[in-house]
N, C-alpha and C positions, 0 to 999 in steps of 0.2 A: 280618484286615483287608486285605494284601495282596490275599486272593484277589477282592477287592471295590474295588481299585486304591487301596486308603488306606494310609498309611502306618501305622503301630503305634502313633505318637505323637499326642500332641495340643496344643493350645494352652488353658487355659487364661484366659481373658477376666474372669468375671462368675459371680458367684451371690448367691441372700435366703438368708439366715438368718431364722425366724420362731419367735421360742420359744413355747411350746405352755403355759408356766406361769411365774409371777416363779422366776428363780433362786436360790438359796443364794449368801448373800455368797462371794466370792473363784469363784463360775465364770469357768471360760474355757473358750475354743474355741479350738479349735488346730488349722491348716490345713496339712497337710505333704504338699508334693510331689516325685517320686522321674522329675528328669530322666534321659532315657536317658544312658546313659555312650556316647560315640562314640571307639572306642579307647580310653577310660578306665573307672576306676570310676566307678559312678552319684553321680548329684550330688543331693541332697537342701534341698530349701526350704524354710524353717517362716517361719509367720507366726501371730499369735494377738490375740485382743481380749479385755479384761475385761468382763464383765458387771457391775454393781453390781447389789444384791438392788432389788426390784420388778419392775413392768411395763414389758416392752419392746416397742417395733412393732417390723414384721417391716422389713429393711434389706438393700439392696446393698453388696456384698462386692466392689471392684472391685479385684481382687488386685495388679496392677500398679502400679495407684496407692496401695494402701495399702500392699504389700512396698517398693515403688521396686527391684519385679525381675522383669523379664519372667519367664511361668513357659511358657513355649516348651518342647516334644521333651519333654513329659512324657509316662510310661506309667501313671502311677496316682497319683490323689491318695486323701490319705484328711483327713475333717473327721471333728474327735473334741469333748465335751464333756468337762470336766476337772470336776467339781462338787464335787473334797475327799470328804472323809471322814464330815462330818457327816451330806449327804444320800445317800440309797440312788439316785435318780435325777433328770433331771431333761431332760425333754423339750423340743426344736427340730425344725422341718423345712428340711432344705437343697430349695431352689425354683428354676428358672428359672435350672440350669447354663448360660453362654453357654462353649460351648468349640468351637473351632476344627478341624479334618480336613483333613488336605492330600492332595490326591493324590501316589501314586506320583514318586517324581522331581521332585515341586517344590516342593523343600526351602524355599524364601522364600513360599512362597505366593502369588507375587505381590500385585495390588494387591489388596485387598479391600473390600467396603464391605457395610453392614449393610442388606437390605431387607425390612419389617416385613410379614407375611403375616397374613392375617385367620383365628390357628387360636387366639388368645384372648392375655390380657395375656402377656406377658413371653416369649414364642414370636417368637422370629427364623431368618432364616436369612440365612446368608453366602454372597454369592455374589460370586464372579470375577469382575473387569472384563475386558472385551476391547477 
């Protein structure tokens, strides 16, 4: 990422969850992210929501406001479904990542604001104020 003047990290913002079939009672999903360590060990974030069995619509996941923690200077998230034992599986798709890229050296990002491009729903991009 450097060689392309991005930092290694990311920010974290936004994503859908859309389950693909009703869940097996006691699903869950489990959101866990692995901030850089800066002179420390890495710091790790979990967040997770219950499914109840049935049908669900597809849903935004706005991490910040559902953790109450920014998930800033991460290097990798991973989304897992937890579906117990009873079922063999049970299918979701994560949609419409909103995650964040800073350039080299600017550690704050400065200001940022969201401007909506016509490449179809849920497709943004962030761009820099000057």
């Amino acid at each position: 990422m450097k060689e392309e003047g991005l930092e290694a990290w990311f920010t974290l913002h936004s994503f859908w969850i859309k389950p693909l079939d009703a869940p097996e009672p006691g699903t869950i999903v489990r959101v866990k992210g692995y901030k850089e360590g800066i002179g420390e060990e890495e710091e790790v974030l979990e967040w997770e929501v219950d499914f109840p069995s049935g049908f669900h619509d597809m849903f935004e996941v706005r991490i910040e406001e559902f953790s109450k923690q920014k998930w800033d200077h991460m290097t990798k998230v991973e989304i897992v479904a937890d579906f117990g034992y009873a079922a063999l599986d049970w299918e979701f798709c994560v949609d419409d990542l909103l995650v964040q890229f800073f350039e080299v050296g600017k550690e704050d990002g400065g200001e940022w604001e969201k401007d909506r491009v016509g490449m179809g729903k849920g497709q943004e991009v962030l761009k820099e104020e000057m």
